[in-house]
N, C-alpha and C positions, 0 to 999 in steps of 0.2 A: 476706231470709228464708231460713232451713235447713229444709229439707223430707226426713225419714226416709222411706224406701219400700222396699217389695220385697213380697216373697209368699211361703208356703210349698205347694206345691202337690202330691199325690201320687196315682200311676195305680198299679193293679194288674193286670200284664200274665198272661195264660194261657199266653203263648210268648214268646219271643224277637222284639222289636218294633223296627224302625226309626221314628222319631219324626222331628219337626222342631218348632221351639219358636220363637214369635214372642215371648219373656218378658224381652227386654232394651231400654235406653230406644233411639229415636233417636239415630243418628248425629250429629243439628244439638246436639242437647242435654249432648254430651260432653263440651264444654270450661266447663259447668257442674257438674260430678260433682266432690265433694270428698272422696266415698270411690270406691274400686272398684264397677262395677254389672258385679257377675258372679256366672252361676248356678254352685252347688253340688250335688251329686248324694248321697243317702244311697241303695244304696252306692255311692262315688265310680266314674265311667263316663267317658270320653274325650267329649268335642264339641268340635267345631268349627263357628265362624262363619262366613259368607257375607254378602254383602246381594246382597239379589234387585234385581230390575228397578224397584223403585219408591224404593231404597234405603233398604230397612226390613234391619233386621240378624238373622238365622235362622241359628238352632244347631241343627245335627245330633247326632241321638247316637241310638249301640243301646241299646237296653234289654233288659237280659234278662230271663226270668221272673220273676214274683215284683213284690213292693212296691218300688217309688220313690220315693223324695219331693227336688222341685226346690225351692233355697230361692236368695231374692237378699237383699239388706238393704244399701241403702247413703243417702246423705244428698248432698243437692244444692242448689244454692243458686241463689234462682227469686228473682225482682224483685218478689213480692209484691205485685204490683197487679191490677186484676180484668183481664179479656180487653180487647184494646182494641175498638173497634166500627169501623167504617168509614165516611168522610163521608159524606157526600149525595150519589152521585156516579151515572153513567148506567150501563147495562148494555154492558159493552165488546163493539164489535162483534165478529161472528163472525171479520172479516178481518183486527183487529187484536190477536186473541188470539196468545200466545207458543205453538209446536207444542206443547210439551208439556201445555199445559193441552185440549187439543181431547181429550184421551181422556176427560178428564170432564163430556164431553158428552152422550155416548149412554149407551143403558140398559146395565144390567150384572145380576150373580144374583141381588141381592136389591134392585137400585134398577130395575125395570123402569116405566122412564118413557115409555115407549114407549104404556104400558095408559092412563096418566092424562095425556096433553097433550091429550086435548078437556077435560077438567076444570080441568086448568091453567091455560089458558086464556082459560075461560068465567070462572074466579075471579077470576084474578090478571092479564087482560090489558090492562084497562083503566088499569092503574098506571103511571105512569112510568118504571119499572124500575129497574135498580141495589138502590142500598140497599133503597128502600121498598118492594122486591118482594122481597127476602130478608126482611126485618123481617116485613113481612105474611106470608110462607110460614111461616116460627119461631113466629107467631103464630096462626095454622091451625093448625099442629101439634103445638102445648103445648094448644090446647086440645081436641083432636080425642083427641088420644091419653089413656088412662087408664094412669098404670105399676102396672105389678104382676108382680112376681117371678115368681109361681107361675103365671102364663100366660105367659112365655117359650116361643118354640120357636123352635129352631134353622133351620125351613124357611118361617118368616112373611119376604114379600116386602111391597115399599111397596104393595101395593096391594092386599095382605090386610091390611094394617094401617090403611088408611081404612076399610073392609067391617066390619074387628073394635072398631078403638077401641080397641085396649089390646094391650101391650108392656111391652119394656123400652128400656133410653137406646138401644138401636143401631135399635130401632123407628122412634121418634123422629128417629134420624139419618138413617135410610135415606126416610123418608117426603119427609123435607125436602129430602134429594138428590137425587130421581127430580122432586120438584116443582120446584126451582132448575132442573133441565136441561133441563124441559121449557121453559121461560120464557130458556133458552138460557143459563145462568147456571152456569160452569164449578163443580162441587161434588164433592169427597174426603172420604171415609170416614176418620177417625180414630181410635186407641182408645190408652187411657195411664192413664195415676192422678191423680185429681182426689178430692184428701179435702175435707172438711167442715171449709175454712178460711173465715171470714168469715162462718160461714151456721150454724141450728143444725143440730146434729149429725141425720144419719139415723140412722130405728130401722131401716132392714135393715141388713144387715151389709157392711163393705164388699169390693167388687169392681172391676173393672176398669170404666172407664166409656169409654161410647161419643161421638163426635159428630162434627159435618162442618167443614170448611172452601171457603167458598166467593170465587173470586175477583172482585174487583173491583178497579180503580182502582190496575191494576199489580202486585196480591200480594193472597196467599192473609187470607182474617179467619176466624176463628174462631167460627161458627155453632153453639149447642147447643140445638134446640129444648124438650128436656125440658128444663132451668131456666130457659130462655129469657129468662135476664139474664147479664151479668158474673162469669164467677167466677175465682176466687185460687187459683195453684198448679197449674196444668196444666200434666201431665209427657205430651210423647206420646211411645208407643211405636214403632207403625206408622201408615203412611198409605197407602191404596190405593181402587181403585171402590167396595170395598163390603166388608163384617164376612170375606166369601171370600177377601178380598186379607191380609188380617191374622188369622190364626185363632190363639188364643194356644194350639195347640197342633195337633198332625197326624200321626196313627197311620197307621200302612203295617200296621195288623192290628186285634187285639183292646186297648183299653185304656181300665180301667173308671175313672173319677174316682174315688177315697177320698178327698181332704179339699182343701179350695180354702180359703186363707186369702190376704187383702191386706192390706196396710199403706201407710195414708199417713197420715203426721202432721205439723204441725207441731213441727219440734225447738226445743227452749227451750233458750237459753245454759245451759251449766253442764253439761248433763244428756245 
């Protein structure tokens, strides 16, 4: 399957703005790109990439006063099958985890699992653990949570989001990651583009979508509690503790959003 994406995105600065941009796919997902995935700038501005410490890929660039608009558009070729799921398997112990998965253990800015392991717990301690304890937590919080766009905020933590009952997908994610870690179940924040392949289309508009990855049974699976089944076409971007580790974008000043557009589609032969 050929999978179109990218975005047209534009801030309007009051001064001269140092930025940094998380808007380019993953590193592991490179040697699937059939076209270039690279940002353009109206007016064109110099950046350059880095990958940070989680090796998600970050571009710098000044911005001068005035209107910018960031644009990517390229096409990639995804195996078109839904998410895979992970067997039946135990919760791997603490002592047989690989180091680098022990950071996604403890709480973090907006997974503070730290507030909800008495309720962790008391819900989910009596399960087996492993899968059925990830499946059951995805399940708790597909149904716990209401989405809705127009009650997003940028400062809702997992544990203002059991209190509230309503979000958006990084909601969803973050709820599910602070519960996996309580239950000692290593969980990463993901965010990428996931269009309306296989499913009917949404009437919001599309955006970047949020969700987690949690390990078990030797390597990361792919946990989305908001659709909390399988889905087709997931491109990630970034991976880090929590929506803080991957901000799709990051002003050193003033910089107002003007227009946020995504794109993901299914590309049809010929076209």
């Amino acid at each position: 399957m050929l999978i179109e994406a990218g975005f047209d995105i534009a801030f309007e600065c009051p001064a001269p703005t140092p930025m940094i941009l998380q808007l380019r796919i993953h590193p592991s997902r490179d040697a699937d790109l059939l076209t270039p995935d690279r940002i353009a700038s109206d007016p064109a501005l110099p950046m350059r990439d880095y990958l940070d410490h989680f090796g998600n890929r970050v571009t710098r660039v000044e911005v001068p006063a005035g209107l910018v608009t960031f644009s990517d558009r390229f096409v990639i070729e995804d195996r078109g099958e839904p998410d895979e799921t992970p067997p039946d398997v135990r919760t791997t112990p603490i002592a047989e985890l690989p180091d680098d998965a022990l950071l996604f253990l403890g709480p973090s800015r907006y997974c503070d699992s730290d507030k909800l392991a008495d309720f962790a717990w008391s819900q989910f301690g009596q399960l087996p653990g492993g899968t059925r304890c990830m499946q059951a937590i995805s399940d708790f919080v597909h149904s716990k949570i209401r989405f809705s766009y127009p009650d997003a905020s940028p400062t809702r933590c997992a544990s203002d989001s059991m209190h509230e009952g309503i979000g958006v997908c990084r909601d969803f994610a973050h709820l599910a990651i602070a519960l996996c870690r309580c239950m000692n179940i290593p969980a990463r924040y993901c965010t990428g583009y996931l269009g309306d392949i296989g499913v009917p289309v949404d009437v919001n508009p599309m955006d970047f979508s949020g969700w987690a990855e949690v390990f078990l049974d030797g390597r990361w699976w792919t946990m989305d509690a908001r659709h909390n089944h399988p889905r087709i076409g997931r491109i990630v971007m970034g991976r880090g503790r929590d929506a803080a580790d991957v901000a799709m974008s990051t002003a050193f000043g003033v910089a107002n959003l003007k227009r946020f557009e995504v794109v993901t589609d299914e590309k049809v032969e010929g076209r």
